[in-house]
VMD Tcl script that builds the backbone (N, CA, C; Angstrom):
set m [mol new atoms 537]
animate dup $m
set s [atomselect $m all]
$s set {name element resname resid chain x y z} {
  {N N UNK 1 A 75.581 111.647 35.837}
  {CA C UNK 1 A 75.640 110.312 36.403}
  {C C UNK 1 A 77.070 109.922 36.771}
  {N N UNK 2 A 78.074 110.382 35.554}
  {CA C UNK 2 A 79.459 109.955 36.482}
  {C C UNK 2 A 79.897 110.964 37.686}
  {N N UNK 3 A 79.240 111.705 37.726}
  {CA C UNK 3 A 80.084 112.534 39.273}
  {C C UNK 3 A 79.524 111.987 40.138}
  {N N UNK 4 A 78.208 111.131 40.072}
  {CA C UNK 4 A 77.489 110.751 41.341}
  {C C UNK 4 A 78.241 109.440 41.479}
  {N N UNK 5 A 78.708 108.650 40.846}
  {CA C UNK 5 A 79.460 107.861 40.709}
  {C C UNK 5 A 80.787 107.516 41.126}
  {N N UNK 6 A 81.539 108.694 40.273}
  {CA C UNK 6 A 82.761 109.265 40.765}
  {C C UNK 6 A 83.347 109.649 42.504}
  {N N UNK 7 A 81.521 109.998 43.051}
  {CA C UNK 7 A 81.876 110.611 44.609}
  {C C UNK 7 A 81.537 109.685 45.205}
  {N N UNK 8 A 80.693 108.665 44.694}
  {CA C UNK 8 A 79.689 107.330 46.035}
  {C C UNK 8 A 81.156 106.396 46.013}
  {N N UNK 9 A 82.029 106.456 45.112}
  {CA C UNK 9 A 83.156 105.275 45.166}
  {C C UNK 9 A 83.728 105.328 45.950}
  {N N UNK 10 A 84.713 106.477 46.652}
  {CA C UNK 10 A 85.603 106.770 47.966}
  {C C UNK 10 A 84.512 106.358 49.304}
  {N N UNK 11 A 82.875 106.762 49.083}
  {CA C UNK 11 A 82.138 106.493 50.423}
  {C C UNK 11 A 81.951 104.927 50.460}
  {N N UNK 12 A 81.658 104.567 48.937}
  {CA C UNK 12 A 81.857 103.229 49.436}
  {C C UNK 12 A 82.761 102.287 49.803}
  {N N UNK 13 A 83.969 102.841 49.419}
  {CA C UNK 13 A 85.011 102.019 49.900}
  {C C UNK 13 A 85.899 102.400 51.412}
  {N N UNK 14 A 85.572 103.917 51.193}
  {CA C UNK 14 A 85.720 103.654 53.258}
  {C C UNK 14 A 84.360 102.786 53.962}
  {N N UNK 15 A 83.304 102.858 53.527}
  {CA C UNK 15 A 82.534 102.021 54.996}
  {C C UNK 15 A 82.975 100.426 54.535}
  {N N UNK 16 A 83.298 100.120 53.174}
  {CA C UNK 16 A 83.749 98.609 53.323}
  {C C UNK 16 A 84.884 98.382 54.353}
  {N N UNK 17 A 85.956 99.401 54.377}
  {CA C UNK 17 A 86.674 98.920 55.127}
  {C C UNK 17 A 86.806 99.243 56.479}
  {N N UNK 18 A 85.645 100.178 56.525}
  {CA C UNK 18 A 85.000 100.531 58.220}
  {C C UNK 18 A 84.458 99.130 58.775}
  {N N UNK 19 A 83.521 98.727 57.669}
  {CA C UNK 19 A 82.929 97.454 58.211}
  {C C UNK 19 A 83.685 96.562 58.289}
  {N N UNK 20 A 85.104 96.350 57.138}
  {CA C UNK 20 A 85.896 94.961 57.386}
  {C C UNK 20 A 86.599 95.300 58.843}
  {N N UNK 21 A 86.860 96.220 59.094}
  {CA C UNK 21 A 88.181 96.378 59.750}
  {C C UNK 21 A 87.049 96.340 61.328}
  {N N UNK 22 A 85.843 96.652 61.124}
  {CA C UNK 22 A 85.164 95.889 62.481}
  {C C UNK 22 A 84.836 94.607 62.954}
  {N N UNK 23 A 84.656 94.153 61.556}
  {CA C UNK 23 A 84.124 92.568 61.755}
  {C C UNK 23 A 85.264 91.483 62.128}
  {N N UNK 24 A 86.863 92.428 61.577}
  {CA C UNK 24 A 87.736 91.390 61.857}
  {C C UNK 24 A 88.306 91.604 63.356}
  {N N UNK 25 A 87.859 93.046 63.678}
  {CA C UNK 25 A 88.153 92.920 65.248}
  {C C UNK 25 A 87.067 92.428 65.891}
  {N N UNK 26 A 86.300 91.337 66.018}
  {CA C UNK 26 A 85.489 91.218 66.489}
  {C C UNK 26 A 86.199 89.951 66.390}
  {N N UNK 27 A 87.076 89.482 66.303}
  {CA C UNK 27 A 87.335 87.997 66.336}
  {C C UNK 27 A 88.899 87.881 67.240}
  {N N UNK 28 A 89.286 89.022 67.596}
  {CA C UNK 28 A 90.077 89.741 68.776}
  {C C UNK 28 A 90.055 89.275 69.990}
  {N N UNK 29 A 91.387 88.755 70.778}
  {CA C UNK 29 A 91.060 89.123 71.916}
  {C C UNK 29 A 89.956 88.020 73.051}
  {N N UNK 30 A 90.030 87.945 74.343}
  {CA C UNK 30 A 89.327 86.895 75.058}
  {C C UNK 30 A 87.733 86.331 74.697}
  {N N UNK 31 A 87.485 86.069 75.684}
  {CA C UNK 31 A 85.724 85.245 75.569}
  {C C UNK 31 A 85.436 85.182 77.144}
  {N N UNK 32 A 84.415 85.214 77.643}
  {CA C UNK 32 A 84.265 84.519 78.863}
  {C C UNK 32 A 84.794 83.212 78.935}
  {N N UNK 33 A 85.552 82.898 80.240}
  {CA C UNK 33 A 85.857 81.223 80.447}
  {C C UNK 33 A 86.951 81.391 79.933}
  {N N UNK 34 A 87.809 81.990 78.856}
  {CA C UNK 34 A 89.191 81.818 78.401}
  {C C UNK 34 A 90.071 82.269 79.534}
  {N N UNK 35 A 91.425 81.636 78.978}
  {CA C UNK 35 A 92.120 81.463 80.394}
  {C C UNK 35 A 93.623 82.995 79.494}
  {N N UNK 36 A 94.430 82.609 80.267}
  {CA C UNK 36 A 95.386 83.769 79.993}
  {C C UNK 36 A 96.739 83.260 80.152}
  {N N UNK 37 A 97.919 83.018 79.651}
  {CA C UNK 37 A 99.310 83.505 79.950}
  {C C UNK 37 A 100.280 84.332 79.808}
  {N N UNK 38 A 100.638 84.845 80.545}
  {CA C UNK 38 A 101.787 86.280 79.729}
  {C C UNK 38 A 102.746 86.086 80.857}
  {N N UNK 39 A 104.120 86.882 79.902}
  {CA C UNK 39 A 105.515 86.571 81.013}
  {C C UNK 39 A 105.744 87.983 80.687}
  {N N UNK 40 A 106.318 88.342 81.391}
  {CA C UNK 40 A 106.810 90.336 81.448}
  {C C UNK 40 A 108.015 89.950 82.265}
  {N N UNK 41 A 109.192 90.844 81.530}
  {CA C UNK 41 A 110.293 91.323 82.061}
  {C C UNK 41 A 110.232 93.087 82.699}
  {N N UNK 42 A 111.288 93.019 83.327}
  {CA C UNK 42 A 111.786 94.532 84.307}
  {C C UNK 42 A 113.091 94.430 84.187}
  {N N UNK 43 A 113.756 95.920 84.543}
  {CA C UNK 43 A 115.245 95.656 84.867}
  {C C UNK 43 A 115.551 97.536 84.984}
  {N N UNK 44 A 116.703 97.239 85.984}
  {CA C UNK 44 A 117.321 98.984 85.424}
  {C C UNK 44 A 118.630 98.773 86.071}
  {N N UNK 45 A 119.168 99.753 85.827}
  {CA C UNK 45 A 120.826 99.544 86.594}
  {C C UNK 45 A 121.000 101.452 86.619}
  {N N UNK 46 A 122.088 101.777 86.908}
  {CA C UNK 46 A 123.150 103.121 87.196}
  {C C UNK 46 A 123.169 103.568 85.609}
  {N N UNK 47 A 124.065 104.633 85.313}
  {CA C UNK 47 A 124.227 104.802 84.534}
  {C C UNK 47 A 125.729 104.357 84.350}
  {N N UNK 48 A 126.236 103.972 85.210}
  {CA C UNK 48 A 127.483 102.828 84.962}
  {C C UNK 48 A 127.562 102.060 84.666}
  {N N UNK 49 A 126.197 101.264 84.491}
  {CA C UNK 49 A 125.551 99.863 84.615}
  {C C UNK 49 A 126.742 99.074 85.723}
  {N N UNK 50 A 127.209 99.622 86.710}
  {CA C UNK 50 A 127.917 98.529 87.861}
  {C C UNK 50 A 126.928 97.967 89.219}
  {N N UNK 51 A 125.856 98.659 88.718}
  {CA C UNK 51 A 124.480 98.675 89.847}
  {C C UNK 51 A 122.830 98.150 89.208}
  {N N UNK 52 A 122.637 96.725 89.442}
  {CA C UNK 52 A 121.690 96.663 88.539}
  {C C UNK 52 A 120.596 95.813 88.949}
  {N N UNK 53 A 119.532 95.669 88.624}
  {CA C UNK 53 A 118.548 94.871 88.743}
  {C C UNK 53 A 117.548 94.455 87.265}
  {N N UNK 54 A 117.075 93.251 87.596}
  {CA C UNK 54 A 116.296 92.489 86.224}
  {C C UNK 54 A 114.893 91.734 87.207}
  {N N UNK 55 A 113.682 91.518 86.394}
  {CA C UNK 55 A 113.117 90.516 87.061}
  {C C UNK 55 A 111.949 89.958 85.787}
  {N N UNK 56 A 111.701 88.725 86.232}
  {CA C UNK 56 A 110.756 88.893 85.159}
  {C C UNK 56 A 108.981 88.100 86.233}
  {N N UNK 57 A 108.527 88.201 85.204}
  {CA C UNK 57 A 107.160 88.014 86.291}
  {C C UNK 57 A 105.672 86.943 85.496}
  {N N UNK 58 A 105.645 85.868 85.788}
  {CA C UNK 58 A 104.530 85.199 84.907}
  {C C UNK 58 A 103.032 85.363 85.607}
  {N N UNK 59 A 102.074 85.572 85.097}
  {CA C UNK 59 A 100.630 85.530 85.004}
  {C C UNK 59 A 99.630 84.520 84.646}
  {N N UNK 60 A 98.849 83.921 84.968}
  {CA C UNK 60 A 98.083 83.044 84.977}
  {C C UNK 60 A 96.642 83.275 85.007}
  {N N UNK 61 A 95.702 83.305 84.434}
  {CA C UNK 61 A 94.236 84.391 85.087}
  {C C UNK 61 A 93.274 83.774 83.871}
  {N N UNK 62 A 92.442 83.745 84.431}
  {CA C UNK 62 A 90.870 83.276 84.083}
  {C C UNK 62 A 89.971 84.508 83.325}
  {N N UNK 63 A 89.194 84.425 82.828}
  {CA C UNK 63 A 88.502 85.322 82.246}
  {C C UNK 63 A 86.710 84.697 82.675}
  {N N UNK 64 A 86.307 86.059 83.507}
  {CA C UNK 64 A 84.842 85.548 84.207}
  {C C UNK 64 A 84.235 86.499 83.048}
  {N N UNK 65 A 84.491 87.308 82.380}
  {CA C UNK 65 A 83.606 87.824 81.469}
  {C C UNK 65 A 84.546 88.741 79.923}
  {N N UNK 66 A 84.549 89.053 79.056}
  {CA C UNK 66 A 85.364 89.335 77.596}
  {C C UNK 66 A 85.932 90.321 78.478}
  {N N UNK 67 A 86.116 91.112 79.963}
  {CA C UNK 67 A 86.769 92.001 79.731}
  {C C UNK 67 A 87.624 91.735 81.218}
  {N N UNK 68 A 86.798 91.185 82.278}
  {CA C UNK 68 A 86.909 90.873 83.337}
  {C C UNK 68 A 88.444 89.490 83.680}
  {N N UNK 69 A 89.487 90.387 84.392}
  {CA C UNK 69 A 90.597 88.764 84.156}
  {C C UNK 69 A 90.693 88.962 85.664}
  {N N UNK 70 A 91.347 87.554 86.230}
  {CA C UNK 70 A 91.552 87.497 87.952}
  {C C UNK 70 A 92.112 86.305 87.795}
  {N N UNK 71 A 93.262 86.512 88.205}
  {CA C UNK 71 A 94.554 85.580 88.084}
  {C C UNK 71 A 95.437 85.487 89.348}
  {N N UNK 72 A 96.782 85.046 88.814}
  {CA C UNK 72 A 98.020 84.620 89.978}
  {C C UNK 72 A 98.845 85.204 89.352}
  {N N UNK 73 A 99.930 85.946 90.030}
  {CA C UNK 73 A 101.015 86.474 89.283}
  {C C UNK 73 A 102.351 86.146 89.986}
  {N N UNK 74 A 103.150 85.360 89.809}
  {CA C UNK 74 A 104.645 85.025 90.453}
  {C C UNK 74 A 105.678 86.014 90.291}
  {N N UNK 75 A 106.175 86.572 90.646}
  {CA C UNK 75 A 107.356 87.657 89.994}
  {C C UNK 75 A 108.758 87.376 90.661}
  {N N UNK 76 A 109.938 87.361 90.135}
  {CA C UNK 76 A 111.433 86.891 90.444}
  {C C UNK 76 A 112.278 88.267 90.276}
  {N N UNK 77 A 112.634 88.719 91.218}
  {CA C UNK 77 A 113.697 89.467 91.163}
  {C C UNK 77 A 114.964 89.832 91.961}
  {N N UNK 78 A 116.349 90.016 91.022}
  {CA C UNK 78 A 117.436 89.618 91.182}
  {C C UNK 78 A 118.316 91.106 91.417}
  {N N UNK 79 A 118.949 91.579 92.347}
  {CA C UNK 79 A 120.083 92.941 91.659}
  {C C UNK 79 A 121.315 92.181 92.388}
  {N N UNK 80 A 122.126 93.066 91.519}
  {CA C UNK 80 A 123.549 93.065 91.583}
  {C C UNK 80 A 124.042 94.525 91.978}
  {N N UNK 81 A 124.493 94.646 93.340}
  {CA C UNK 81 A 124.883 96.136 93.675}
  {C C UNK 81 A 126.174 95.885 94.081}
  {N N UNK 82 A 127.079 97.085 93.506}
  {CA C UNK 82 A 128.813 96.803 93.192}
  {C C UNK 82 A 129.225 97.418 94.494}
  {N N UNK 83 A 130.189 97.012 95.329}
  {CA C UNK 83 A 130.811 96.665 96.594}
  {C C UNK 83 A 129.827 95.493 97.333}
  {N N UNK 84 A 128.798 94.889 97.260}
  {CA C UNK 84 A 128.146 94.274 98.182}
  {C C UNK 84 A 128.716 92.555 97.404}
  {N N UNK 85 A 129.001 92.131 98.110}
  {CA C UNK 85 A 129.649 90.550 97.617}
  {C C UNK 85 A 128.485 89.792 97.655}
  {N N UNK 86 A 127.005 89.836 98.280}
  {CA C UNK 86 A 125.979 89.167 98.028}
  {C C UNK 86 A 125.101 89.693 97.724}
  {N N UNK 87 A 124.619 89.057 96.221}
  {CA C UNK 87 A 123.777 89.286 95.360}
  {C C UNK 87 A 122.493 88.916 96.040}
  {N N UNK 88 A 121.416 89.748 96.113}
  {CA C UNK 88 A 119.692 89.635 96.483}
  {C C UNK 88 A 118.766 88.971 95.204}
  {N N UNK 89 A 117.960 88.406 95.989}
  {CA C UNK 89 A 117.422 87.491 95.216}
  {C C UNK 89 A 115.820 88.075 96.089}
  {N N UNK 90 A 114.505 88.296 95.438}
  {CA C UNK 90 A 113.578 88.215 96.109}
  {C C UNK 90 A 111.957 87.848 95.538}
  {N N UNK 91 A 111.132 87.343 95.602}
  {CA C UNK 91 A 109.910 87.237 94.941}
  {C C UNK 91 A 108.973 87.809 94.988}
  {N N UNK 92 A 107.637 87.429 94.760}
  {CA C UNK 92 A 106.238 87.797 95.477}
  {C C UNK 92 A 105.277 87.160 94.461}
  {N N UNK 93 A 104.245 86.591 95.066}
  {CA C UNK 93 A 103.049 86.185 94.684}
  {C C UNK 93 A 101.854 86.954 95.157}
  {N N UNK 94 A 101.224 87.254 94.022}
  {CA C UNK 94 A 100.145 88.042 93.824}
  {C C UNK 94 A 98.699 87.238 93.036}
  {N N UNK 95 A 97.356 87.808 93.961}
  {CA C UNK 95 A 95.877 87.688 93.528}
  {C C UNK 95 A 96.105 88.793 92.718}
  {N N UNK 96 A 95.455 88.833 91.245}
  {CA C UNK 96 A 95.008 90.192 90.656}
  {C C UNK 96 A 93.614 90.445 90.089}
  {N N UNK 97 A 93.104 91.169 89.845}
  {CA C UNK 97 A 91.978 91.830 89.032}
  {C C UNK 97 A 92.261 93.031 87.851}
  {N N UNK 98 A 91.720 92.451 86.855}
  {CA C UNK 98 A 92.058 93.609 85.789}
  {C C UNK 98 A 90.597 93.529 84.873}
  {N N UNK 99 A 90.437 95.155 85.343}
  {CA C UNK 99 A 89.202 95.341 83.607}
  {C C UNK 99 A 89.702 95.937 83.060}
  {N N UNK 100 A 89.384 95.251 81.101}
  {CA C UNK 100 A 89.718 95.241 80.146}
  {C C UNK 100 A 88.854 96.323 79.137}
  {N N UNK 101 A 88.955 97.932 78.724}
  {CA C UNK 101 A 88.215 98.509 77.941}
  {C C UNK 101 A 88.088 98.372 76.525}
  {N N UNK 102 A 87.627 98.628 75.914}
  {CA C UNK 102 A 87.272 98.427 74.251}
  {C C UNK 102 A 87.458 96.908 73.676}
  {N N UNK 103 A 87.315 96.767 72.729}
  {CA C UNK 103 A 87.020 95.555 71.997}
  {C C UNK 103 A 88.016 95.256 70.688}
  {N N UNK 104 A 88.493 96.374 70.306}
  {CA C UNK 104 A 89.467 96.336 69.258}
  {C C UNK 104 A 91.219 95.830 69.553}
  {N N UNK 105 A 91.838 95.991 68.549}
  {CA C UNK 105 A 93.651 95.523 69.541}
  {C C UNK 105 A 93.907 95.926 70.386}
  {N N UNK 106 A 93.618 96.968 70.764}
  {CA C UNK 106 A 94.536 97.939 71.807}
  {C C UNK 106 A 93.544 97.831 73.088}
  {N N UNK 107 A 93.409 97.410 73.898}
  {CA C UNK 107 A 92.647 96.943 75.346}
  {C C UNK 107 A 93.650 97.692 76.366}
  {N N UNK 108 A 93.110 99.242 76.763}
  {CA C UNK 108 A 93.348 99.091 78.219}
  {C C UNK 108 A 92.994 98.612 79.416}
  {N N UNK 109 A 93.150 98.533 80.397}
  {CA C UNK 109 A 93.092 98.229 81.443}
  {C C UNK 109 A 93.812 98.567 83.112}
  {N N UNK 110 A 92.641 98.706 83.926}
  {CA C UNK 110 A 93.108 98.852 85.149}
  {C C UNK 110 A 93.395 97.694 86.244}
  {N N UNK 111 A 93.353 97.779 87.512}
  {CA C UNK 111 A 93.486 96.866 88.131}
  {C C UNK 111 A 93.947 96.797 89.521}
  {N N UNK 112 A 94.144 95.737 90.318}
  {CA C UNK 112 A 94.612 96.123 91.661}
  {C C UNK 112 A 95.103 94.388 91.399}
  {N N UNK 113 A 96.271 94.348 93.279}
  {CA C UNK 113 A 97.077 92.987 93.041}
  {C C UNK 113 A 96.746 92.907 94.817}
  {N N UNK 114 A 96.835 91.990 95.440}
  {CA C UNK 114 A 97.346 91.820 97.045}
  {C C UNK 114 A 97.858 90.208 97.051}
  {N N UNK 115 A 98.941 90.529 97.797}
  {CA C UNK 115 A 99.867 89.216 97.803}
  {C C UNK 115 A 100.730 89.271 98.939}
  {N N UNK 116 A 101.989 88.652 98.728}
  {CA C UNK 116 A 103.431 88.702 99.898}
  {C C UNK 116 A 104.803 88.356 98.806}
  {N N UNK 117 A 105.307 89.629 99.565}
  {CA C UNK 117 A 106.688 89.672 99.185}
  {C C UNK 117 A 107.723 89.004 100.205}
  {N N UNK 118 A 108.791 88.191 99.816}
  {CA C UNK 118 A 109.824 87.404 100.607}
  {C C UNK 118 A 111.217 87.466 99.720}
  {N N UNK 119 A 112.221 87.023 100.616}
  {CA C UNK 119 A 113.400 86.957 99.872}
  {C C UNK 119 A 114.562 87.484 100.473}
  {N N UNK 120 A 115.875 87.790 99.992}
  {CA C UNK 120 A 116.838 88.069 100.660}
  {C C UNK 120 A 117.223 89.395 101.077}
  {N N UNK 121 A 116.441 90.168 100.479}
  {CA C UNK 121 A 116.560 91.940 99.947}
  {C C UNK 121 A 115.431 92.790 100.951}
  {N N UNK 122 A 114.522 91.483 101.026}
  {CA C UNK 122 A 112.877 92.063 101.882}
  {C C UNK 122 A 112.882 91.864 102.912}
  {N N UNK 123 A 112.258 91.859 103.916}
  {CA C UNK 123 A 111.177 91.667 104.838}
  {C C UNK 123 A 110.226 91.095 104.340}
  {N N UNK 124 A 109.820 89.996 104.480}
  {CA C UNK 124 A 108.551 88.262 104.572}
  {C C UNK 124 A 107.054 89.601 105.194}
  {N N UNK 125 A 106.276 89.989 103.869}
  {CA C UNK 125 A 105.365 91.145 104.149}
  {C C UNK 125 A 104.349 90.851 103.613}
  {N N UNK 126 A 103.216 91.712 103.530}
  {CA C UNK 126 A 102.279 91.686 102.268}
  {C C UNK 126 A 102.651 92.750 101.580}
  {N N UNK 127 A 101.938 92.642 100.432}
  {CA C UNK 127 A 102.268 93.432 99.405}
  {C C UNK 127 A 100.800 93.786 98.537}
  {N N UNK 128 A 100.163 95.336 98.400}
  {CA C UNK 128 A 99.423 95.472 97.168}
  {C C UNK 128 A 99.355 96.728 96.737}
  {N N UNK 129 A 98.540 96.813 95.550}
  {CA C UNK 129 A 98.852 97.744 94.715}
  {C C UNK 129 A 97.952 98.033 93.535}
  {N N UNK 130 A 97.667 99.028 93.153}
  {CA C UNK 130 A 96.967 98.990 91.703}
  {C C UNK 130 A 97.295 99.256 90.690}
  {N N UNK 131 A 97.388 99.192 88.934}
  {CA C UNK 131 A 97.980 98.859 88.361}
  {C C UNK 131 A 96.892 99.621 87.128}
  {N N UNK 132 A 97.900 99.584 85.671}
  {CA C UNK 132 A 97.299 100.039 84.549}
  {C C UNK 132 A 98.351 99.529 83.714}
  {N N UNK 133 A 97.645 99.240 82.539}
  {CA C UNK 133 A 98.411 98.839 81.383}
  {C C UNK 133 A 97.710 99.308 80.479}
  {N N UNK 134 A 98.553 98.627 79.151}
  {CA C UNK 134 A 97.811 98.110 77.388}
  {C C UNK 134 A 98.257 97.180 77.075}
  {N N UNK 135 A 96.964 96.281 76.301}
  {CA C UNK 135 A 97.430 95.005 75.642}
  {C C UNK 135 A 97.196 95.526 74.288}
  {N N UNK 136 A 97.979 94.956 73.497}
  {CA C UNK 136 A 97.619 95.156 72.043}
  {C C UNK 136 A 97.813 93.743 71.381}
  {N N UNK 137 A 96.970 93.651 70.541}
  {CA C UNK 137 A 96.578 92.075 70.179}
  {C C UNK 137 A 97.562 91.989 68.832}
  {N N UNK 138 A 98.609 91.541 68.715}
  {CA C UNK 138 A 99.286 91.270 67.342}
  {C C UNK 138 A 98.615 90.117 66.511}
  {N N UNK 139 A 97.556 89.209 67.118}
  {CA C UNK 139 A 96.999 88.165 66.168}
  {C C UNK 139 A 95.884 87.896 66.887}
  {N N UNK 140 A 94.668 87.051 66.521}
  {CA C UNK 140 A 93.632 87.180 67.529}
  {C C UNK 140 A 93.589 87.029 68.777}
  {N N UNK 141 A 94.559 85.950 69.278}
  {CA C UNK 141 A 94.765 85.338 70.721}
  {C C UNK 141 A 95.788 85.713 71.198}
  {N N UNK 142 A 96.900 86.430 70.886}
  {CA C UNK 142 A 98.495 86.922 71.014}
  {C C UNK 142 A 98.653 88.055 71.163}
  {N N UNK 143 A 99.379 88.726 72.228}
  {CA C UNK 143 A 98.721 90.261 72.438}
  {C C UNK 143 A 100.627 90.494 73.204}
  {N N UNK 144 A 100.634 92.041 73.196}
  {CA C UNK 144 A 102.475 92.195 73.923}
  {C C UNK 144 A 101.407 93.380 74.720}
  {N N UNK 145 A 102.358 93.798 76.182}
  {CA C UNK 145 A 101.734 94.272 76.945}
  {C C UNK 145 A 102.770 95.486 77.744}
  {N N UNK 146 A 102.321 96.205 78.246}
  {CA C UNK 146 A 102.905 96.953 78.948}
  {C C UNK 146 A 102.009 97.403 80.362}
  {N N UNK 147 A 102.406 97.731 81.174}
  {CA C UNK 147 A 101.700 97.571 82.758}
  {C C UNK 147 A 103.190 98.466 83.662}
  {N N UNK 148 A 101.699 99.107 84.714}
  {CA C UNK 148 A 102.598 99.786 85.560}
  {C C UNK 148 A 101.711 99.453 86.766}
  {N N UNK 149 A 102.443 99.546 87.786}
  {CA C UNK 149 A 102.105 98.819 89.299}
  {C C UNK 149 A 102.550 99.986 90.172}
  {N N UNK 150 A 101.475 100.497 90.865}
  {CA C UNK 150 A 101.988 101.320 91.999}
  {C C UNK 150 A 101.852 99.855 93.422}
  {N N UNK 151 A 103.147 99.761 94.204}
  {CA C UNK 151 A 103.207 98.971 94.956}
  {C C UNK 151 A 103.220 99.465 96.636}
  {N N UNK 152 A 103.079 99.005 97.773}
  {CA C UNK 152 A 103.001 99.093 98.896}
  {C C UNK 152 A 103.489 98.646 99.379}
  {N N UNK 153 A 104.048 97.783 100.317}
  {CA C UNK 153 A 104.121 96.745 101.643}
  {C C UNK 153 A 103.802 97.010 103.206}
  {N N UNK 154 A 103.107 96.161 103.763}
  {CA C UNK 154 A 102.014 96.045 104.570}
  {C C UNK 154 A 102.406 95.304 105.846}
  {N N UNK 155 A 102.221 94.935 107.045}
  {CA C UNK 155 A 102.068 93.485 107.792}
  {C C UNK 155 A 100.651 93.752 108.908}
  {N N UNK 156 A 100.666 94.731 108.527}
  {CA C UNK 156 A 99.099 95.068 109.506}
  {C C UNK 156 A 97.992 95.748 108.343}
  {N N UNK 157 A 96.906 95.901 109.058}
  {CA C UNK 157 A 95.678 96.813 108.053}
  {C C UNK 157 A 96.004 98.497 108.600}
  {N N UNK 158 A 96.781 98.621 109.951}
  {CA C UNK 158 A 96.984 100.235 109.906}
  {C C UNK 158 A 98.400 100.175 109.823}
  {N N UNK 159 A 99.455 99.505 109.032}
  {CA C UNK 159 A 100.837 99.873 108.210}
  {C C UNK 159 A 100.540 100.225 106.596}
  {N N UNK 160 A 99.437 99.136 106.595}
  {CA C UNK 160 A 98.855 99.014 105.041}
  {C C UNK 160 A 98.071 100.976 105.061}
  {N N UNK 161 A 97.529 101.574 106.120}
  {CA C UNK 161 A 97.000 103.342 105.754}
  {C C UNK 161 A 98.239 103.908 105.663}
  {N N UNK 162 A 99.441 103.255 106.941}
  {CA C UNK 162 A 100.719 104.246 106.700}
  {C C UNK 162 A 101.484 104.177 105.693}
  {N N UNK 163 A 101.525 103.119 104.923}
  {CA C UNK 163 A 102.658 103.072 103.736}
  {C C UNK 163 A 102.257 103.332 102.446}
  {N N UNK 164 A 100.974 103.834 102.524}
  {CA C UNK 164 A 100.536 103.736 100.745}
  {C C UNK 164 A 101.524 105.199 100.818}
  {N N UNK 165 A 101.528 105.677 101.102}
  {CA C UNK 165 A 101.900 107.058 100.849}
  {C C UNK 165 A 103.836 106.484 100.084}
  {N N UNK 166 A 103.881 105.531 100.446}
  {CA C UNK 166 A 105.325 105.430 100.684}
  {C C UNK 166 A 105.700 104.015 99.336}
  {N N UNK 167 A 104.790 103.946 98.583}
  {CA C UNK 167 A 104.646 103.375 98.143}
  {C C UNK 167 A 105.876 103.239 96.350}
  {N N UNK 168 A 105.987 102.058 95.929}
  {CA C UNK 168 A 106.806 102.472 94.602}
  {C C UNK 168 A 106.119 101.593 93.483}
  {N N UNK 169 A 106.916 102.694 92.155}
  {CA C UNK 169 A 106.305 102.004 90.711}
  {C C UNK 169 A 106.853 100.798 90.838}
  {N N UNK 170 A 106.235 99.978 89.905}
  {CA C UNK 170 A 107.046 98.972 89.080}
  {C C UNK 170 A 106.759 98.695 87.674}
  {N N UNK 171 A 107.691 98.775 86.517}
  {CA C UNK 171 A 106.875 98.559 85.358}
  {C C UNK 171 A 107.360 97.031 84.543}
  {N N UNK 172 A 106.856 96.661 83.649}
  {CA C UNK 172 A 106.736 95.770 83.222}
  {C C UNK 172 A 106.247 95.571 81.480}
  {N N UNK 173 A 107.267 95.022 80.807}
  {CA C UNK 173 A 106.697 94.801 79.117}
  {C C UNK 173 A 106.932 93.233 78.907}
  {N N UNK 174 A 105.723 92.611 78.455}
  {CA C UNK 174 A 105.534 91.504 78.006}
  {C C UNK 174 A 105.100 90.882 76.839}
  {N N UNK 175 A 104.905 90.045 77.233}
  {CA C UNK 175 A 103.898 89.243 75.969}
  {C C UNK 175 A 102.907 88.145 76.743}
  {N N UNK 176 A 102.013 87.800 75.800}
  {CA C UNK 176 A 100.892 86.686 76.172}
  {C C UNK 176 A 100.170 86.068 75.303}
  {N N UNK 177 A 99.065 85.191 75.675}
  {CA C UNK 177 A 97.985 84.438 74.555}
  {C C UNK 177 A 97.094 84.056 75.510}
  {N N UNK 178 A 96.070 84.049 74.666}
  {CA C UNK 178 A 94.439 83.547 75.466}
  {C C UNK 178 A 93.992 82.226 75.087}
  {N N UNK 179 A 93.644 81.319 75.984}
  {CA C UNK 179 A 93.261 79.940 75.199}
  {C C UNK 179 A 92.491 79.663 76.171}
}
mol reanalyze $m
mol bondsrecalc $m
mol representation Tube
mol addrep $m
């Protein structure tokens, strides 16, 4: 009787904490109808750092279903390139779509963006792109993020076939909350 004892104790105390550690992710993370904010920074420079750029980028987005988000995304970005006496300044506003996989902290996700880029550095264009990240939830509603953006720019629907090819990353680490 004690070895049967001795061996059911380790099984029972992993599925308790199989089961706790499900039930408390189940309280994780969006809802249908919840809304979204997150701010993400960028930046890189030379290895001189005399050549540099920063930007950061806020998000706004709705939740039509626990996994489903479609938002607005503003993004600001600034470089500093050494001999040029004027500093570039440029933006872009973006529609996005992102689905959200699994249910536990760690939520990947894919996605696509179409918007317009303007500013001192650009050409006044459209701009889109599709995208992948991870959110990981540090508390139920509070999550830090990481995201990568393959980007384009466009001003027609046949510049938009010629330039994907020509297209660049952009990455991005943030933070956010769902309410």
């Amino acid at each position: 009787m004690n070895k049967f004892v001795n061996a059911s104790l380790p099984v029972l105390v992993g599925a308790s904490l199989l089961f706790a550690s499900s039930a408390m992710a189940q309280g994780i993370g969006p809802a249908t109808g919840d809304r979204e904010f997150s701010i993400s920074g960028t930046g890189s420079s030379n290895k001189d750092f005399d050549n540099g750029t920063f930007g950061v980028s806020g998000d706004y987005g709705w939740y039509l279903s626990d996994r489903t988000l479609v938002g607005l995304r503003q993004s600001v970005n600034f470089a500093d390139v050494q001999g040029d006496s004027d500093n570039t300044w440029n933006g872009s506003t973006r529609g996005f779509a992102d689905y959200h996989f699994g249910r536990g902290a760690a939520r990947p996700f894919v996605g696509a963006s179409l918007g317009g880029i303007y500013g001192d550095g650009v050409k006044d264009t459209g701009i889109a792109g599709l995208e992948t990240g991870l959110k990981y939830y540090m508390l139920p509603s509070t999550f830090i993020q990481g995201r990568a953006e393959y980007q384009f720019l466009f001003d027609s629907s046949n510049s938009a076939q010629d330039n994907y090819d020509n297209g660049a990353w952009a990455y991005t680490i943030g933070m956010g909350i769902n309410f």
